[in-house]
C-alpha positions in Angstrom: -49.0 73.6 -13.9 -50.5 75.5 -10.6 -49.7 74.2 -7.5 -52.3 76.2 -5.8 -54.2 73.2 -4.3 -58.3 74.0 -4.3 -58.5 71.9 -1.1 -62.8 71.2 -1.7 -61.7 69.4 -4.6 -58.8 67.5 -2.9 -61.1 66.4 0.0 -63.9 65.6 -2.6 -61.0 63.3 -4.4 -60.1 61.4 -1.2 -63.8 61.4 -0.2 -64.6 59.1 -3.5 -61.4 56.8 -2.6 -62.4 56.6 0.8 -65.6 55.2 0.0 -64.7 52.7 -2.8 -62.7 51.4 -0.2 -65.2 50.7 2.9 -67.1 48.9 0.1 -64.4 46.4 -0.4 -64.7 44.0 1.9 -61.5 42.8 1.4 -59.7 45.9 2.0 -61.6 46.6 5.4 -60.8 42.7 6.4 -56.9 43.5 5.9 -57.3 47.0 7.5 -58.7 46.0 10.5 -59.7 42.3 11.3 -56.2 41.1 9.8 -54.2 43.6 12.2 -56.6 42.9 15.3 -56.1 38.7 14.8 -52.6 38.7 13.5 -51.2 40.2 16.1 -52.5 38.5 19.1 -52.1 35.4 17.8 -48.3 35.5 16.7 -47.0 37.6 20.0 -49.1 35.5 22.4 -50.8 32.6 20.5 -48.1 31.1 18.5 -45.0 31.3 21.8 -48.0 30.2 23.9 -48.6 27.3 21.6 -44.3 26.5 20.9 -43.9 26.8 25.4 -46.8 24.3 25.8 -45.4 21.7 23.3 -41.7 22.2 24.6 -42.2 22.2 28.3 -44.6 19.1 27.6 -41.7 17.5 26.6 -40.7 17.5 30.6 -43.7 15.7 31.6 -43.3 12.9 29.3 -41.5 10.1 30.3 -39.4 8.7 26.9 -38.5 5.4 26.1 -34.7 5.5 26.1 -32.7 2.1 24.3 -29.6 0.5 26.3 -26.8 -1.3 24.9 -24.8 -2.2 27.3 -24.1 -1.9 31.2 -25.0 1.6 33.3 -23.7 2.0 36.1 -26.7 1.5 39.0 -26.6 4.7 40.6 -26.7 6.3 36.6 -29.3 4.4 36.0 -31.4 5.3 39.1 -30.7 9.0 37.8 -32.1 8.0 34.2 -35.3 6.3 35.9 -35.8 8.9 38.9 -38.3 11.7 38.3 -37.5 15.3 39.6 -39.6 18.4 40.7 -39.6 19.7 36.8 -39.1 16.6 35.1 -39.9 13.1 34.9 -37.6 10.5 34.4 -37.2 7.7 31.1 -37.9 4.2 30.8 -35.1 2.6 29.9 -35.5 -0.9 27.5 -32.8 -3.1 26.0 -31.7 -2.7 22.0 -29.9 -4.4 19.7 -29.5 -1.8 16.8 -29.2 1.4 17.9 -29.9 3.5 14.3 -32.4 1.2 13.5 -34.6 1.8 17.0 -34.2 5.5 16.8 -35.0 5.5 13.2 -38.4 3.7 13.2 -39.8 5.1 16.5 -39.1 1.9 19.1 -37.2 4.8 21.4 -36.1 8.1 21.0 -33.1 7.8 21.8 -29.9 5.3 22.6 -27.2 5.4 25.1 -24.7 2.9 23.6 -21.8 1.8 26.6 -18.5 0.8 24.6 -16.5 0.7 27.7 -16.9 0.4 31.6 -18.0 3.3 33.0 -17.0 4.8 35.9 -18.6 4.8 39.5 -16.3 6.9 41.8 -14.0 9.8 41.0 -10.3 9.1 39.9 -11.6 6.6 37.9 -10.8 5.8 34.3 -12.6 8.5 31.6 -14.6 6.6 29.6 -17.3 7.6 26.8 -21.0 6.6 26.2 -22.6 7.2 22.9 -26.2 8.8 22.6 -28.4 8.4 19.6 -30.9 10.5 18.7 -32.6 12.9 15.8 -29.9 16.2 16.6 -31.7 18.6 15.1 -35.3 17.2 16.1 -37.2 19.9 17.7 -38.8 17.8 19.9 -35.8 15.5 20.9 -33.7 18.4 21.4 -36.3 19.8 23.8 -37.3 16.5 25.9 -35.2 13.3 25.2 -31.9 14.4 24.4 -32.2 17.1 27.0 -32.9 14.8 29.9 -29.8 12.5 29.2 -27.7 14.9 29.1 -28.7 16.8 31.8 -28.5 13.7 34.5 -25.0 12.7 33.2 -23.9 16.3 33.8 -24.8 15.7 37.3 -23.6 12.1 37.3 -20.4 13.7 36.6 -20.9 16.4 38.9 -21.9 14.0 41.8 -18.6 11.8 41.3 -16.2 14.5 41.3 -18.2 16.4 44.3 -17.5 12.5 45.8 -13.9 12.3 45.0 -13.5 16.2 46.6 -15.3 15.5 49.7 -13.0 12.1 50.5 -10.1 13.9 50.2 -11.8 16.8 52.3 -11.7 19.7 49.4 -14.5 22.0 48.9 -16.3 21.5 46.1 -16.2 25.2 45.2 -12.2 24.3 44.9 -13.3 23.4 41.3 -14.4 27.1 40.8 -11.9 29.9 42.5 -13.6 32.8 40.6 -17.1 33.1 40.3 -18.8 35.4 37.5 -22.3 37.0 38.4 -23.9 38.9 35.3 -25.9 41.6 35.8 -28.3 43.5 32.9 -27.1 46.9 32.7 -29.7 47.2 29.9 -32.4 50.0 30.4 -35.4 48.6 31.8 -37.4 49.1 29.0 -35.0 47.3 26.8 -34.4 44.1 28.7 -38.2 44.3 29.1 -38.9 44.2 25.6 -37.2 41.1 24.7 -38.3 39.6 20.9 -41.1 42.8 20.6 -38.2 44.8 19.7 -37.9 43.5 16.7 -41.7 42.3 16.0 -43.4 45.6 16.2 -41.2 47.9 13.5 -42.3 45.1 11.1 -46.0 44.5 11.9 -46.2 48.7 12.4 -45.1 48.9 8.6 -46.3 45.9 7.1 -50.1 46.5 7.6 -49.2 50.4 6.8 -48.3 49.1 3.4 -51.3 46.6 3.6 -53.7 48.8 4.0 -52.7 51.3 1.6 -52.0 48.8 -0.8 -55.7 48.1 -2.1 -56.9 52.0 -2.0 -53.7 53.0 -4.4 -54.2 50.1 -6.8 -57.9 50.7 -6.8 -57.4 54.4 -7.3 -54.7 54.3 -10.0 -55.0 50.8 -12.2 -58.3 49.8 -10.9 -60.0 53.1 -12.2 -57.8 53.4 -15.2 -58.8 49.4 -16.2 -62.4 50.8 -15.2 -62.5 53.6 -17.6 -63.1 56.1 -14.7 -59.7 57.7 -14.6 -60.2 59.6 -17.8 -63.5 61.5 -17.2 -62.3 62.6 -13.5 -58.8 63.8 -15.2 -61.1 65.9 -17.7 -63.2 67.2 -14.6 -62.5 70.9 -13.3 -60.1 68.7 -10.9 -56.5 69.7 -11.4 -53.8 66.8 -11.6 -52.2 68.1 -8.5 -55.3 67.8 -6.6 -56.3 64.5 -7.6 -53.1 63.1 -6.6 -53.2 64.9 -3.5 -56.8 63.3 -3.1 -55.6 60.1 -3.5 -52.5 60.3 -1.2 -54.7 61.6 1.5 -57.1 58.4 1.4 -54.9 56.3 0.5 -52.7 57.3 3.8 -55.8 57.1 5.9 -56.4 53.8 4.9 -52.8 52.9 5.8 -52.8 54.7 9.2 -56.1 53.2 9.9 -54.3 49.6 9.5 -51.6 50.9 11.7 -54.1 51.8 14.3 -55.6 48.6 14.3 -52.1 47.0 14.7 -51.5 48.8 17.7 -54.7 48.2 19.3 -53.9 44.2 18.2 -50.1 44.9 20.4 -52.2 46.3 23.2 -55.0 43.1 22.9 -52.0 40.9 22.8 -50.5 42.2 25.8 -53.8 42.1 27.7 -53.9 38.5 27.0 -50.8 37.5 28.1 -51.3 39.6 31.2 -54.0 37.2 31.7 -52.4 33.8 31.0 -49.5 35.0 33.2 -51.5 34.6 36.6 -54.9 37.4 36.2 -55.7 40.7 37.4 -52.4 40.8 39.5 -50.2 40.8 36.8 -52.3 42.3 34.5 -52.1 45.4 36.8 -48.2 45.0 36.3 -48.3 44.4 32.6 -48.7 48.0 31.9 -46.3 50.2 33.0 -46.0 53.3 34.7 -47.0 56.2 32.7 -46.9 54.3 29.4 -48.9 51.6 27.7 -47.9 47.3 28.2 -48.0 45.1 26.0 -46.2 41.5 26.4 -45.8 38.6 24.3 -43.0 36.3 23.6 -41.3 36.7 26.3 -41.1 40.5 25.9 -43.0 43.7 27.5 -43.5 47.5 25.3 -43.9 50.4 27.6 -44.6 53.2 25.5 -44.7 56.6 27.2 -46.9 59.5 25.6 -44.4 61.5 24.5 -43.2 58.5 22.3 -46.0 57.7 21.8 -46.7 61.1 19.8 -43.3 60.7 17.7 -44.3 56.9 17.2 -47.7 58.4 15.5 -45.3 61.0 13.7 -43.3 58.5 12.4 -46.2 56.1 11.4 -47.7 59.6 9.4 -44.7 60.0 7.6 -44.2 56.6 6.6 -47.8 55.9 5.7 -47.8 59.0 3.4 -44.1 57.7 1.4 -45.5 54.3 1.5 -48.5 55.3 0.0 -47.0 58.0 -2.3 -44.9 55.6 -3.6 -47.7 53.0 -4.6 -49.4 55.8 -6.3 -46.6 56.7 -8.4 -46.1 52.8 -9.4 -49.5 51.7 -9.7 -50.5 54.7 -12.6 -48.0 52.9 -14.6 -50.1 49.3 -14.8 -52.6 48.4 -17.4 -55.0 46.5 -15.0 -55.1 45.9 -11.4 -53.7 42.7 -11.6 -50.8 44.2 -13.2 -50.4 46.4 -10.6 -50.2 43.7 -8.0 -46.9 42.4 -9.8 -45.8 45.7 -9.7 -46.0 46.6 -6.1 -45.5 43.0 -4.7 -41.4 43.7 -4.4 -42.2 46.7 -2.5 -43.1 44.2 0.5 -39.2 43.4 0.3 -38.7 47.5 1.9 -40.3 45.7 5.0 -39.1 42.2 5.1 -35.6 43.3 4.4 -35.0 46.0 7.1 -36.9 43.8 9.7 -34.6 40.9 9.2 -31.8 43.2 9.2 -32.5 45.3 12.4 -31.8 41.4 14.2 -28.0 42.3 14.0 -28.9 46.3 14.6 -26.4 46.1 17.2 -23.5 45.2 14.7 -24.7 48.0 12.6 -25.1 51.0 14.6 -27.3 53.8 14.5 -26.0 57.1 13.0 -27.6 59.5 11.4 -26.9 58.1 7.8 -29.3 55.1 9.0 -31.8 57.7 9.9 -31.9 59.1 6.1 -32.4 56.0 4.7 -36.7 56.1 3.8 -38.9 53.3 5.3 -35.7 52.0 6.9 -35.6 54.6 9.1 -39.4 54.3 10.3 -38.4 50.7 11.3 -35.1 52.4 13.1 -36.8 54.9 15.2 -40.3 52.3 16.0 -37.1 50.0 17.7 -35.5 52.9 19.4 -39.4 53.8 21.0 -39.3 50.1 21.8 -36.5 49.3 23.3 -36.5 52.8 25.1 -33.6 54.9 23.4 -35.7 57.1 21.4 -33.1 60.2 20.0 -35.7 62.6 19.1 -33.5 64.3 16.6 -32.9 61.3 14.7 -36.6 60.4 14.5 -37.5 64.3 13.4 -34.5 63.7 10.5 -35.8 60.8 9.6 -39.9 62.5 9.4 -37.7 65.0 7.3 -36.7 62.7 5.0 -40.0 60.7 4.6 -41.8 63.5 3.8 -39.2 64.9 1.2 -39.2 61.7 -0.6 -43.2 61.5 -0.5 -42.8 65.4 -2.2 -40.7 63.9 -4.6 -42.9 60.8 -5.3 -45.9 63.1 -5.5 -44.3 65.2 -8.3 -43.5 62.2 -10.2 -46.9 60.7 -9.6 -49.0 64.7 -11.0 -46.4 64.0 -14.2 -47.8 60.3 -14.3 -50.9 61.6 -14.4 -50.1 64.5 -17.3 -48.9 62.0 -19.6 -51.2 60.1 -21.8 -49.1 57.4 -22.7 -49.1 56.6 -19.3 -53.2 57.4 -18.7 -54.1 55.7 -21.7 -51.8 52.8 -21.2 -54.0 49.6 -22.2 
């Protein structure tokens, strides 16, 4: 078989692909509107939507049940609001379960024992019911209690010190003060580390996903497969065909994903306080984006070895879907078929949360698709070893070679052509 690719016929290949999929609207709405809407509205939209309903919490007063006798000046801390927060009504209960449990309060402080009201005092212990585990409670009710007997506590034994005439800092000889030695860029990022490797591959594979089936099972369940396989097109340059448009529609995803990070940290640069911090939201010499608490600078030399890395990956990806697809009967068969593949992203993404128990050498770097998600968190978080991230374009584009070879004897083999 010649390898001597006739490069009109390869482009006229990828040309027909190309087309058959802007026709699908389907494929163009997870190419492009899926990546531009996604995006936004999980790194702003959705941690917009979670800090709204938590710090709400704050600014709602909750009913809170009593059995039992509080103290006057612990109660005056229950019922007093503060600059951040306001206060709870408290109201008298019989059954403390029972009241939690069917909404009368959200929570219960229970008094078995006199408590104290001056330092040196007795230790005694109040119960508090409530829903552990309830976002909500955890974030308002159960929050609030806890936090004003803290400094109940605090206030008695700052009493006690005083009247005996101790400092209060008598309590703490040795003060600790942290300090981020991150690098800026990676204490900046904060949870985008670990959100862009994922989106960044996940709409690669979505967008090549529909062009690969289409091309492979979708023209072979068509009945169009076998008269371009008995045009003057060699194997090798159909494939080739195909890998190109297929990888264009991937890359085409991934640009729209980008765009979406850089939309996304627009917005937030907006609902942070306007043009002031929207000036500050991208950095010098590098491109912002923030969300979720979290801020990507990108500079453009990265920026080039993030579009590197995106190529290679888009082109194994796709590779790899060709060579799977030209196996199924039908298109639906193929979807079954190339479904797991989505576990190559989810996998790695939830694994690069404990990178830092991992470590980063260069065996990490030869591992395919995992290493795309490796180097897109080094760019990220600012520690980008350029030799790692060439390796790892290395060994993308050796396994796409390998995956194209298997994919030309795919498409030699009639059993496998004229699989029905």
């Amino acid at each position: 078989m010649s390898w001597h690719l006739r490069w009109s016929f390869v482009w006229q290949v990828a040309r027909k692909e190309l087309l058959s999929t802007v026709r699908d609207r389907r494929a163009l709405a997870s190419s492009i509107l899926l990546p531009l809407l996604l995006i936004p509205l999980f790194t702003v939209g959705l941690p917009l939507l979670l800090t709204r309903a938590l710090s709400g919490q704050g600014q709602e007063r909750q009913k809170v049940g009593v059995i039992g006798t509080l103290p006057a000046a612990l109660r005056a801390r229950l019922n007093t609001d503060s600059a951040t927060e306001v206060g709870v009504l408290l109201v008298p209960v019989s059954d403390p379960v029972k009241a939690v449990q069917d909404g009368t309060v959200q929570a219960v402080l229970k008094v078995t024992e006199p408590l104290p009201t001056r330092a040196g005092q007795r230790a005694a212990t109040v119960q508090l019911y409530a829903r552990l585990g309830n976002l909500k409670a955890e974030s308002g009710v159960i929050g609030k209690v806890r936090g004003v007997l803290n400094a109940y506590n605090s206030a008695l034994v700052a009493e006690g010190l005083k009247a005996r005439g101790v400092p209060a800092s008598f309590l703490t000889p040795v003060r600790v003060q942290t300090i981020d030695a991150s690098r800026p860029q990676e204490a900046a990022s904060g949870q985008l580390a670990f959100l862009v490797p994922m989106f960044l591959l996940q709409f690669i594979l979505a967008g090549s996903m529909a062009t690969a089936i289409d091309s492979t099972a979708g023209e072979k369940e068509r009945g169009t497969l076998e008269v371009l396989l008995v045009s003057p097109v060699r194997r090798a340059e159909v494939v080739v065909g195909k890998l190109l448009a297929t990888s264009a529609a991937a890359l085409t995803s991934a640009g729209f994903g980008l765009i979406g990070l850089l939309v996304s940290g627009v917005v937030s640069a907006l609902l942070r306080g306007g043009a002031g911090n929207l000036a500050g939201g991208v950095n010098s010499g590098g491109l912002g984006s923030g969300g979720l608490g979290g801020q990507l600078s990108v500079t453009p030399g990265s920026l080039a070895v993030l579009a590197l890395m995106a190529l290679s990956a888009a082109l194994l990806l796709s590779a790899l879907l060709i060579a799977v697809s030209i196996f199924a009967r039908s298109y639906k068969e193929a979807q079954t078929y190339v479904t797991p593949i989505t576990l190559l992203i989810l996998l790695p993404a939830v694994a690069l949360q404990f990178s830092d128990f991992i470590g980063r050498g260069p065996a990490l770097y030869a591992v395919p698709v995992v290493n795309a998600m490796v180097v897109i968190l080094d760019i990220v978080k600012g520690v980008l070893n350029t030799e790692m991230a060439l390796l790892a374009v290395g060994v993308n584009l050796l396994f796409t070679g390998l995956l194209v070879l298997l994919a030309v004897r795919s498409f030699g083999r009639e059993q496998v052509i004229f699989r029905n």
